[in-house]
C-alpha positions in Angstrom: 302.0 175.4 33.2 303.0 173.3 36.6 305.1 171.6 37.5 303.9 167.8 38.7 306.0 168.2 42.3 304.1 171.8 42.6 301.0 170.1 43.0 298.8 170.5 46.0 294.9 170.5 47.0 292.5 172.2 45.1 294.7 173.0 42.5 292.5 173.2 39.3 294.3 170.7 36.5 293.0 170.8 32.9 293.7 167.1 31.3 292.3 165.7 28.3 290.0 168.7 27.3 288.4 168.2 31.1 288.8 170.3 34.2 289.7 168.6 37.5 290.7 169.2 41.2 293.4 167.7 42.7 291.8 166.4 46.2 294.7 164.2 47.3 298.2 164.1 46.4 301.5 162.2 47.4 304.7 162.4 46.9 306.0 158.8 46.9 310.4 158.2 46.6 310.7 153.8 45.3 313.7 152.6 47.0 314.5 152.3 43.2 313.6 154.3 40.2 312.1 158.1 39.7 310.1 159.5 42.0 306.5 160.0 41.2 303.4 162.0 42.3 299.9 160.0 42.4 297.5 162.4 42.2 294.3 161.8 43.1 291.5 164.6 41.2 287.9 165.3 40.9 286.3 166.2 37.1 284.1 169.5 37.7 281.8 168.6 35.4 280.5 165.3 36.7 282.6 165.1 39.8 284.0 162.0 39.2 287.6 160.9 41.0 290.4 159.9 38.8 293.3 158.4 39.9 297.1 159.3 37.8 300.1 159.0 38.4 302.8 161.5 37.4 306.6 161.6 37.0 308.8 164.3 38.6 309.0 167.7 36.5 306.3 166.5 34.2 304.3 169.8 32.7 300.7 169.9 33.8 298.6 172.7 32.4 297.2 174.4 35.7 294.1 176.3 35.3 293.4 179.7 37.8 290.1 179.5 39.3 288.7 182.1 41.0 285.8 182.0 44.5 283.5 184.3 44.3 280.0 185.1 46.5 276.9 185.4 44.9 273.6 185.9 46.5 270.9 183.3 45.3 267.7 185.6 43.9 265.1 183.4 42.1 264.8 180.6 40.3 263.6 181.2 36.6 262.7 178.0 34.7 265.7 175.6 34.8 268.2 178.1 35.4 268.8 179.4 39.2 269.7 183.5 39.0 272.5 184.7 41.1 273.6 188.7 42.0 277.3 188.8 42.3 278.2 190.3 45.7 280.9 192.3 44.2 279.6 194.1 40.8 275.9 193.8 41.5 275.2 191.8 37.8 272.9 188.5 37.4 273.9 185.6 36.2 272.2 182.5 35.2 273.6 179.0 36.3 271.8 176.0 35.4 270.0 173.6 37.9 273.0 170.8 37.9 276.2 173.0 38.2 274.7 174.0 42.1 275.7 170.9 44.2 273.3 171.4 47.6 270.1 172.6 44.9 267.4 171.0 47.5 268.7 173.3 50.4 268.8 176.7 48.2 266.6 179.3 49.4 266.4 183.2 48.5 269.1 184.9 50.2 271.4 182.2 50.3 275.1 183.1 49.5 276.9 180.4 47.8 280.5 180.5 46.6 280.4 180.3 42.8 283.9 179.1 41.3 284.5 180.1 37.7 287.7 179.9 35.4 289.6 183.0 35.4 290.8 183.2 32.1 287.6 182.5 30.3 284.9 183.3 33.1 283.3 180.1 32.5 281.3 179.1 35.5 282.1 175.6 36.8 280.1 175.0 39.7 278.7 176.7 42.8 278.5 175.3 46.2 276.2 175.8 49.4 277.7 175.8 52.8 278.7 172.8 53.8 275.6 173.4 56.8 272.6 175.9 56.0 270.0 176.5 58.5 266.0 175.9 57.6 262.5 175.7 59.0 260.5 172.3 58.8 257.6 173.2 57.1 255.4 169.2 58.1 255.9 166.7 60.2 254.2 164.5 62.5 253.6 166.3 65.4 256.3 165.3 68.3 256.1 163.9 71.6 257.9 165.6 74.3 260.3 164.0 75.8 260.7 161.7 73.5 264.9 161.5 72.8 265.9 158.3 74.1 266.0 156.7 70.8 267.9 157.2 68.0 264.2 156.6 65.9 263.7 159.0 62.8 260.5 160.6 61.1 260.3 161.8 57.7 260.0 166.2 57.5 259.6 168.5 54.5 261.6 172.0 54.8 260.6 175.1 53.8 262.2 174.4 50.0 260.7 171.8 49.6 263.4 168.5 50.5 262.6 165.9 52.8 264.9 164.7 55.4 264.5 162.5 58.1 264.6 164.2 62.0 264.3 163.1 65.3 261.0 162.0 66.9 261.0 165.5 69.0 260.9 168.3 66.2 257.6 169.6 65.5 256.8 172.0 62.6 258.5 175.7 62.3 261.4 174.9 64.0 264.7 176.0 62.7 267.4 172.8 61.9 270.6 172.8 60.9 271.2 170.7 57.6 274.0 169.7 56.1 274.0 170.5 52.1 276.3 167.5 51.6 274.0 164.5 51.9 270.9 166.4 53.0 271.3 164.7 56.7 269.7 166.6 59.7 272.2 168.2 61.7 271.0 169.7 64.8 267.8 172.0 66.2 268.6 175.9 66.2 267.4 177.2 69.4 
């Protein structure tokens, strides 16, 4: 059990049979009345935020997560196999606990977070920025970055993102796993 003042980011918070994180928090002090917390948290399961408010020295049930790396191996029907980095075994996790999925390749280490005390798997998360070839696009024209103009290219797992008019195909870019926008060219 927590304490509500001992609350702080990413602090895992089970509530109503439903995990959370806490992704915002303050402490707020009326000019009259109790002090509160409002608490701002993210469900794992469908990562959608909740807003509450608590009162000073209320009991929360805390929950201990645990980060761990895993190595992406293969994908095997709807379920993505990982190799913990640690004790070598293979684990299954299925297709919508992975947030990033379109920017997984083999090889990739993601960060798999799991609850502790039942080794439940919660989620696993890319990089925030992973680094992939362009597999086709329109050929590009050199010299042509004065515009901010975008063209449609497929990377090498298969997502489409929109690049700049000057990347050509087998060039390395720089994506970012969070909403799939093109970063930067790798030189």
């Amino acid at each position: 059990m927590i304490n509500s003042q001992d609350i702080k980011n990413g602090v895992c918070i089970r509530m109503d049979g439903r995990l959370y994180f806490v992704i915002e928090f303050l402490h707020v002090k009326p000019g009259k009345g109790n002090t509160i917390m409002r608490v701002k948290f993210k469900d794992v399961v469908d990562g959608r935020v909740l807003e509450r408010r608590f009162n000073i020295g209320e009991k929360l049930e805390d929950v201990r997560v645990e980060r761990r790396p895993y190595q992406f191996l293969y994908k095997e029907g709807d379920d993505y196999i990982f190799m913990n980095q640690e004790t070598y075994e293979q684990v299954p996790i299925a297709h919508d606990l992975i947030t990033g999925v379109d920017y997984l390749k083999e090889g990739f280490v993601v960060d798999v977070v799991s609850d502790a005390s039942t080794d439940t798997i919660l989620f696993a998360e890319l990089p925030a920025k992973v680094e992939l070839a362009i597999a086709y696009t329109e050929p590009g024209l050199r010299g042509d970055t004065a515009t901010n103009t975008l063209k449609p290219a497929k990377l090498e797992t298969g997502a489409e993102i929109r690049v700049p008019l000057f990347i050509n195909e087998g060039e390395i870019v720089r994506v970012d796993t969070r909403d799939g926008s093109y970063c930067e060219r790798v030189k």
